[in-house]
N, C-alpha and C positions, 0 to 999 in steps of 0.2 A: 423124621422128627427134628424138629428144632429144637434144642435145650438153651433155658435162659437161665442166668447164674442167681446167686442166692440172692441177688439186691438189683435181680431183671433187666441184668447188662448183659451185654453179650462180646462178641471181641471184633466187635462189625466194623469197617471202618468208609461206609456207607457218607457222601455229602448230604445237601441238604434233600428230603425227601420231599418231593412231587409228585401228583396225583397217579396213578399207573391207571394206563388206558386197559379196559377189558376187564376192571375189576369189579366187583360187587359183594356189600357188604350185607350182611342181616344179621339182626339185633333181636331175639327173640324177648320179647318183652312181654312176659306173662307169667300168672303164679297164684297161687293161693292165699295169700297173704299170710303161711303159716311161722316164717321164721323171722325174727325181732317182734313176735305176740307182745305185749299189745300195741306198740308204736305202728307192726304193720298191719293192714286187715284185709277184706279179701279184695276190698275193691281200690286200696292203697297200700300194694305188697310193698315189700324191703329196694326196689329198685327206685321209687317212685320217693323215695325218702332222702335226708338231706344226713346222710350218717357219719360222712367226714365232720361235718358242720362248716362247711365251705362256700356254701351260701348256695350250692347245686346240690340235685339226687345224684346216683348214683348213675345212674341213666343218662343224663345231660352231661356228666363225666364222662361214659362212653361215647358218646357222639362228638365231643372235642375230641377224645384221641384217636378217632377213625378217620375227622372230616379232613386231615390233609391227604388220606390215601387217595378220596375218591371225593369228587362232588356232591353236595346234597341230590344230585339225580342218581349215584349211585349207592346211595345208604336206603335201604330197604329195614322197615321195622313191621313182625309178624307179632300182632298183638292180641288179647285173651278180651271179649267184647267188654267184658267191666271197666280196661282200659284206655277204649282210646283215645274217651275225650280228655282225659287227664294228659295222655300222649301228646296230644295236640298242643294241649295249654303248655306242657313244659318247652317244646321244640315248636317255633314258630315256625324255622323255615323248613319244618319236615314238609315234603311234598306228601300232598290228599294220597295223589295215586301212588306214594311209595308205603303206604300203612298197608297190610292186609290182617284182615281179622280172622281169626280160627273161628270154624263152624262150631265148634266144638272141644272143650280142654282136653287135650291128649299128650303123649310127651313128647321131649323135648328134638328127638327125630320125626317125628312125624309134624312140628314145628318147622323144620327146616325143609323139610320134604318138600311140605307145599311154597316155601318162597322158592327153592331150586325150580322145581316144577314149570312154576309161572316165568321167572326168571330166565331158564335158557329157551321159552318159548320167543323170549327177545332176541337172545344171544347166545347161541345154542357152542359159543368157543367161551362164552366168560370162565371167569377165574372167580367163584364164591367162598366168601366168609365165613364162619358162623362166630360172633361173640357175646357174649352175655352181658344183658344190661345192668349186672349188678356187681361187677367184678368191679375191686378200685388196682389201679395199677400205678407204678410209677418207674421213673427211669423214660418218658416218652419218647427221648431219642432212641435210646435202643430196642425201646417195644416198636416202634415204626419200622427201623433197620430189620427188624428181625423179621414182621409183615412182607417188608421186600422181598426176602431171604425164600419166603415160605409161596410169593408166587412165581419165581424164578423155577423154584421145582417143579411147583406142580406144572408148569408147561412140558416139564421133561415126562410127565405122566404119574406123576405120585401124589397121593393123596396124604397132607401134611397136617402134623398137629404139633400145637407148641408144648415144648415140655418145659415147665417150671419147677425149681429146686425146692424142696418143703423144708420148710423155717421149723417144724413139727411133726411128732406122728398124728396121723390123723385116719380114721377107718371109713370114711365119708370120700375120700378119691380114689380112684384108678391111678396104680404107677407101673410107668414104663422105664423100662431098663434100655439104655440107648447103646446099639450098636455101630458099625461100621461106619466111619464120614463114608460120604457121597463123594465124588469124584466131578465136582460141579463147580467150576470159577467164581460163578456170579454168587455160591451159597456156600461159603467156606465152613460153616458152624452146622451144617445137618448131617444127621445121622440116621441113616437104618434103623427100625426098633428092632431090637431082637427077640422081646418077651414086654407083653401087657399082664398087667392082675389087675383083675377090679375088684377094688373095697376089699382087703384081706383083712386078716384079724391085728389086731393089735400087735401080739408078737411079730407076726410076719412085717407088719407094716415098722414096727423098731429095727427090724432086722436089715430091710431094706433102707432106711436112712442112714446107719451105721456103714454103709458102703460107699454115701458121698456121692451114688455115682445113678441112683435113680430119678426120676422124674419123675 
């Protein structure tokens, strides 16, 4: 695990970042339209919405802070059929053949499954992504740095997920308790998890923020 600090810094001291050969990103882009009712609906969920008010969705936000990893040949978006021609109109230079559409809404592993799937049938050594097209982030040097951080590992064999500090309780995430750094030059900030919970209760979830030290 990577843990990112309370304001999504991390302690990287990382130059400028350049595309990394071998990677590939997927942006699951799909949804119900059920959360920010009634701005969002089913066929113009919350990702597809302009919620900073910064003149972009949410969506087109994630795609600027991906497109220096990788090329537009290698940002793959896995979309829900209601969306893709809105997909399209937002992202001009998404490539046709990097959309793939779900046969069918299902969740958000079985989402990913099928861009893996198709994906290492190209490149069967890549290093893939998974982020969400409705997260807003900031800090984009260190959320980059920290990208680098998180494919450095997994070529050592680990499967890597970022961990970020919670601003609040909240009973809607999974927190990880970060063990042991890694013994890895190139990823000075990762850690072993030692223990995941998903979605506990309120107490538990206060009990774990009051430690400082979950994710």
């Amino acid at each position: 695990m990577l843990p990112l600090g309370d304001n999504g810094a991390t302690s990287c001291t990382f130059g400028p970042i350049h595309e990394i050969p071998g990677c590939c990103i997927v942006i699951p882009a799909r949804g119900a339209g059920a959360h920010l009712w009634p701005l969002s609906r089913e066929n113009h969920p919350k990702f597809l919405l302009d919620v900073t008010l910064q003149g972009h969705s949410l969506f087109q936000a994630t795609w600027d802070h991906l497109l220096p990893l990788c090329s537009p040949e290698g940002l793959t978006v896995v979309a829900g059929p209601a969306h893709v021609k809105s997909i399209h109109e937002q992202l001009l230079n998404l490539l046709p053949h990097n959309v793939f559409c779900e046969p069918g809404p299902k969740d958000s592993m079985a989402t990913f499954g099928l861009a893996a799937a198709i994906l290492m049938q190209c490149d069967p050594h890549a290093v893939i992504g998974s982020f969400a097209a409705d997260h807003m982030i900031s800090g984009t040097d260190a959320f980059l740095s920290a990208i680098s951080e998180v494919v450095q590992v997994t070529h050592k064999g680990y499967l890597v997920t970022i961990g970020i500090a919670p601003s609040h309780p909240s009973t809607s995430f999974g927190y990880v308790w970060p063990g042991n750094k890694l013994s890895i030059s190139e990823a000075p900030n990762t850690r072993l998890v030692s223990s995941f919970k998903e979605k506990p209760d309120a107490c538990t979830v206060a009990a774990h923020i009051a430690t400082g030290s979950y994710r």
